[in-house]
Backbone as numpy.savetxt, mean C-alpha at the origin, in Angstrom:
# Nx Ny Nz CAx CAy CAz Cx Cy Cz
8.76 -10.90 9.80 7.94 -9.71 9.80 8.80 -8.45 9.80
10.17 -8.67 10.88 10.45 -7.34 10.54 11.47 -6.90 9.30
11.44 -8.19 8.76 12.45 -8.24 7.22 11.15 -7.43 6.75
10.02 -7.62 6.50 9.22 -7.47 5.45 8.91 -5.91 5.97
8.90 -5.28 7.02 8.62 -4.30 7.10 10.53 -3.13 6.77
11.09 -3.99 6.94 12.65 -2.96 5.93 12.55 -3.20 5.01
12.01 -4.11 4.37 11.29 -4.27 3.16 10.41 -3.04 2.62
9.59 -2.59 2.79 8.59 -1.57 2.85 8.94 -0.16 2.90
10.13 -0.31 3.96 10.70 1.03 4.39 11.38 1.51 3.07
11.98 0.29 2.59 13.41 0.35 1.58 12.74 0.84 -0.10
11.32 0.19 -0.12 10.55 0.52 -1.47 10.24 2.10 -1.49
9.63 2.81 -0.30 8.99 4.08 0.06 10.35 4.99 -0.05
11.07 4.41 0.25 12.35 5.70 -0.19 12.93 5.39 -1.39
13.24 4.36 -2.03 13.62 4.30 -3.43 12.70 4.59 -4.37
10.79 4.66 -3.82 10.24 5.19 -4.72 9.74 6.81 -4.69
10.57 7.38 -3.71 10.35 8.85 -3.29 11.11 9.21 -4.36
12.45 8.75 -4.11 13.64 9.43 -4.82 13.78 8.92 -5.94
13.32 8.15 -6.77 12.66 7.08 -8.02 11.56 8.30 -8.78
10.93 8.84 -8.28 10.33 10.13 -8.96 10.87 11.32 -8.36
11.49 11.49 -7.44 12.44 13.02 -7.40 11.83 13.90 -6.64
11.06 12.72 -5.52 10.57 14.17 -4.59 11.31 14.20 -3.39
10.87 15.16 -2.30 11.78 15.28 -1.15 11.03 14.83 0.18
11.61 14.37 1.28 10.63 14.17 2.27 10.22 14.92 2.92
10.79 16.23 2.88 9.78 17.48 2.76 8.67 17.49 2.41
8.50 17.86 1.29 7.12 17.42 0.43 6.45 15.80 0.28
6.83 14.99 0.64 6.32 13.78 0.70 5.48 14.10 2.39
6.41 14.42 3.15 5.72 14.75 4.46 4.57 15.72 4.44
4.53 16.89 4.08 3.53 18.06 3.92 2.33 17.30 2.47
2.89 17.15 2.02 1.59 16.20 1.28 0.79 15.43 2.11
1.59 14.19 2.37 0.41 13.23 2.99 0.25 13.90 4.41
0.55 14.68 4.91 -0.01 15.58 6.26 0.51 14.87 7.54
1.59 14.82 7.20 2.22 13.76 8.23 3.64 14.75 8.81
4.35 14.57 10.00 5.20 15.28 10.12 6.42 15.05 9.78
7.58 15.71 9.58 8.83 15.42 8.44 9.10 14.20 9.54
9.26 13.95 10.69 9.65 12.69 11.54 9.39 11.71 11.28
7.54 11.74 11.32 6.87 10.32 10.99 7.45 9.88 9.52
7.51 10.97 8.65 7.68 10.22 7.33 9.17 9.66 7.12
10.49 10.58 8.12 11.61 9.91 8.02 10.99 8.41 8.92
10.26 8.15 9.90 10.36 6.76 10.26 10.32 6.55 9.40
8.87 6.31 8.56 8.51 5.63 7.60 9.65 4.79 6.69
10.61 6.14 6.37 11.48 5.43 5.60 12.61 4.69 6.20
13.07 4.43 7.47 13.91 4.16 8.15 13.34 2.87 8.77
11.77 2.59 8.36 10.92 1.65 9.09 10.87 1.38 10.49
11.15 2.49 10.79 10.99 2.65 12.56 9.61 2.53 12.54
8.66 3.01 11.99 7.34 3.18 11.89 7.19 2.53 11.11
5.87 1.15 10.64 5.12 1.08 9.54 4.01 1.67 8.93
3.84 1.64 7.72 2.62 2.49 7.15 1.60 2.28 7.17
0.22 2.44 7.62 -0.96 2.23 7.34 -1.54 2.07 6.10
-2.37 1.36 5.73 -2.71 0.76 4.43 -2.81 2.13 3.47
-3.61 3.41 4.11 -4.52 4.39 3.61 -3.31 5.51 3.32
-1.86 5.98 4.38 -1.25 6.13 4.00 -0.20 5.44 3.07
0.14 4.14 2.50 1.00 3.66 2.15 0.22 3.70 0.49
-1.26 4.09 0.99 -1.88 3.85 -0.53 -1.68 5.28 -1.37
-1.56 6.19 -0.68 -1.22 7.49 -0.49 -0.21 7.69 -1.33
1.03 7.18 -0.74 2.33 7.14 -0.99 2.12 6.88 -2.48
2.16 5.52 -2.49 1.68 4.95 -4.15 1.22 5.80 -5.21
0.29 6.49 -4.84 -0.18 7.27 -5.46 0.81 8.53 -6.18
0.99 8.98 -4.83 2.37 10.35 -5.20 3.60 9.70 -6.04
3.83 8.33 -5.71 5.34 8.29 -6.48 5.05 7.32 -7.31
3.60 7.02 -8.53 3.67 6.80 -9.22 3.89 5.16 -9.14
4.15 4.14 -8.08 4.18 3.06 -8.03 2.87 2.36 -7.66
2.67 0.70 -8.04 1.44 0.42 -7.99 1.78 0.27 -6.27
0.42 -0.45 -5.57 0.71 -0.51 -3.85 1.15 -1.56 -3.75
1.16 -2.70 -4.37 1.49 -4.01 -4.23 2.99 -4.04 -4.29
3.61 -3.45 -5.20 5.06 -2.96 -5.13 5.68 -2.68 -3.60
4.91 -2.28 -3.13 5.60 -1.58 -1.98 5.63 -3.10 -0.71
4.85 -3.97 -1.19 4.89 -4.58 -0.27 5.72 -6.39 -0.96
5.17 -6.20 -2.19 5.71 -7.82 -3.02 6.97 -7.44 -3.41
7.16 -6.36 -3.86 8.11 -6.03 -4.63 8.28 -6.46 -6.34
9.19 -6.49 -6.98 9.15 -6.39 -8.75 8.34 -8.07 -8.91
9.07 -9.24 -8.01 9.21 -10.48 -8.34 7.70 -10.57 -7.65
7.35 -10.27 -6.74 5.97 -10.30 -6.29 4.38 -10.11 -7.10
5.05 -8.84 -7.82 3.61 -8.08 -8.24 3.88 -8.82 -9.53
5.03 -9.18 -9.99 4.77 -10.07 -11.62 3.71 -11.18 -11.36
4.20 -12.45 -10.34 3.05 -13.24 -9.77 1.83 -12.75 -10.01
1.49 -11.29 -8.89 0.23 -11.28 -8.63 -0.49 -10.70 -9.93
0.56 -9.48 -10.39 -0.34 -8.97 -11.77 -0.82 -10.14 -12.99
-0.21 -10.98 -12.55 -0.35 -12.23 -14.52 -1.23 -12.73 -13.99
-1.66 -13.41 -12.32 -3.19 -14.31 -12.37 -4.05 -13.45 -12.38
-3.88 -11.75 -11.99 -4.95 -11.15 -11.65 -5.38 -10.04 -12.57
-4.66 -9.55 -13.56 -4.09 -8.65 -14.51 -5.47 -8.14 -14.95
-6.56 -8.98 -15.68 -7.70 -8.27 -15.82 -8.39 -7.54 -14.87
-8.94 -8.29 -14.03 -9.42 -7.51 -12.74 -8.60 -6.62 -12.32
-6.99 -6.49 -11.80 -6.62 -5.81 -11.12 -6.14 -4.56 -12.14
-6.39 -4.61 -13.24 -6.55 -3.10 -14.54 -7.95 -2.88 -13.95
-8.87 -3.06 -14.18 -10.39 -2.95 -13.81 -10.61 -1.86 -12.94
-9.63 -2.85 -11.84 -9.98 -2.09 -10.74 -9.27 -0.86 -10.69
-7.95 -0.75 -11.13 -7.19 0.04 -10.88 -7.64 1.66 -11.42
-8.33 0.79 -12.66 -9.37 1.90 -13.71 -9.95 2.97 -13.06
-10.56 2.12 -12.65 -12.06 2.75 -11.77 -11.41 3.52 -9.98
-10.43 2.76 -9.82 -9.91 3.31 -8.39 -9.51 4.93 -8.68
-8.77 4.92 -9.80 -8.18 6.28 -10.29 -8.95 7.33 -10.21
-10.29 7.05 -10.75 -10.90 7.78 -11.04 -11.78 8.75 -10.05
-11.60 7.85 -8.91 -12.22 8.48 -7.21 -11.31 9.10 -6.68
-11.94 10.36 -5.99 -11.36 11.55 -5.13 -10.76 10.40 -3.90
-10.15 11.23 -3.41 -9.00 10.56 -2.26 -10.00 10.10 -1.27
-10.90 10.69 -1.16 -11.74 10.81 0.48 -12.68 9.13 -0.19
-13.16 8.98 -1.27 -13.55 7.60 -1.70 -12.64 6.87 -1.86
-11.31 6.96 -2.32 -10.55 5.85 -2.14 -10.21 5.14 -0.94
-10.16 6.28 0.30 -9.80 5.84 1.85 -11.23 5.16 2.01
-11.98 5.56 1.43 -13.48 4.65 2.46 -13.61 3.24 1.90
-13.15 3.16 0.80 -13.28 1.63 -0.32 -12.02 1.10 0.30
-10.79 1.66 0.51 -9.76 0.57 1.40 -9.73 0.35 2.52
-10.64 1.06 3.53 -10.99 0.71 4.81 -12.22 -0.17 4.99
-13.20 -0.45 4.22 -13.59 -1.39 3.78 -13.83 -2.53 3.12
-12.88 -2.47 1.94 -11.79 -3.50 1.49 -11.03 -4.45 3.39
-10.62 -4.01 3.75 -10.24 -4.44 4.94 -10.46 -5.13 6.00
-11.55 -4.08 5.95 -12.59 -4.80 6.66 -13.25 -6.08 6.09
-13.59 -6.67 4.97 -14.01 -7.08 4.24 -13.13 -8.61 4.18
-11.88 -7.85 3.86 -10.82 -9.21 4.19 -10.66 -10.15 5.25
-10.84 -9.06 6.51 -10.46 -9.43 7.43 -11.61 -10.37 8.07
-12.98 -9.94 7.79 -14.19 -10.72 7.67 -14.15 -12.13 7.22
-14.07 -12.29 6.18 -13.64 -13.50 5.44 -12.46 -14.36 5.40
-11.35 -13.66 6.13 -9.87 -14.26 6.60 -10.71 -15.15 7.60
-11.12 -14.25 8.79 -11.73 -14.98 9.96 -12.72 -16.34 9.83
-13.61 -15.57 8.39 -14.82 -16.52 8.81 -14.11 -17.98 7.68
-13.19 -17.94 6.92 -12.88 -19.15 5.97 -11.97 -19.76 7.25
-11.25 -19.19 8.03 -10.86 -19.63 9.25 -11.66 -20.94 9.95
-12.62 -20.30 10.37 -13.60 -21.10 11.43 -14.43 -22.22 10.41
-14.60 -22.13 9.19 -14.89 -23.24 8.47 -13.68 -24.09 8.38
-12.43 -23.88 8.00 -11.59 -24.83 7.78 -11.40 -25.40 9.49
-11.60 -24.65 10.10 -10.79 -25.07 11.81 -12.13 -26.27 11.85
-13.38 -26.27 11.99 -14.86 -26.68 12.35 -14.48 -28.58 11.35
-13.72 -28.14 10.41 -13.89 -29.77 9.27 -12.90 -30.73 9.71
């Protein structure tokens, strides 16, 4: 876990400086203070889904990147590639304040069905 979170740390700053912004402005953007966002990149701190989706957004990388990395998202983009264009389509196209409510419910959603495919497989 905590490989995967210097993992995370290590994508968010190579994709800051991968489009040429500063953590200045990466900080005053997502409304975060220049500290939190140096954790961020130092992975003293991990990111929250809503900020990390954030991030993505500003530096131009998909979100799955940030967490699979190149060898990851090839996997996930080739089984999922239609749908996950689809979606990505349509995600674009919503103001920020709808994207945070569809990934906090996305989440919720997961986490619903993590649990409940749980208690069916545990029950057989």
């Amino acid at each position: 876990m905590a490989d995967m979170k210097k993992s995370i740390a290590a994508r968010i700053k190579e994709a800051r400086e991968w489009k040429g912004l500063t953590q200045v402005y990466m900080a005053k953007t997502l409304n975060v203070a220049r500290q939190t966002y140096l954790d961020l990149e130092t992975g003293k701190t991990e990111p929250k889904v809503r900020l990390l989706s954030e991030i993505a957004t500003l530096t131009e990388r998909p979100l799955t990147w940030f967490i699979y990395g190149d060898q990851g998202l090839e996997i996930i983009e080739s089984e999922y590639k239609p749908e996950i264009e689809t979606l990505l389509r349509h995600f674009s196209r919503l103001p920020n304040v709808a994207r945070s409510a569809i990934l906090e419910q996305s989440i919720q959603m997961a986490e619903f069905m993590a649990d409940y495919t749980y208690t069916l497989t545990k029950k057989n």
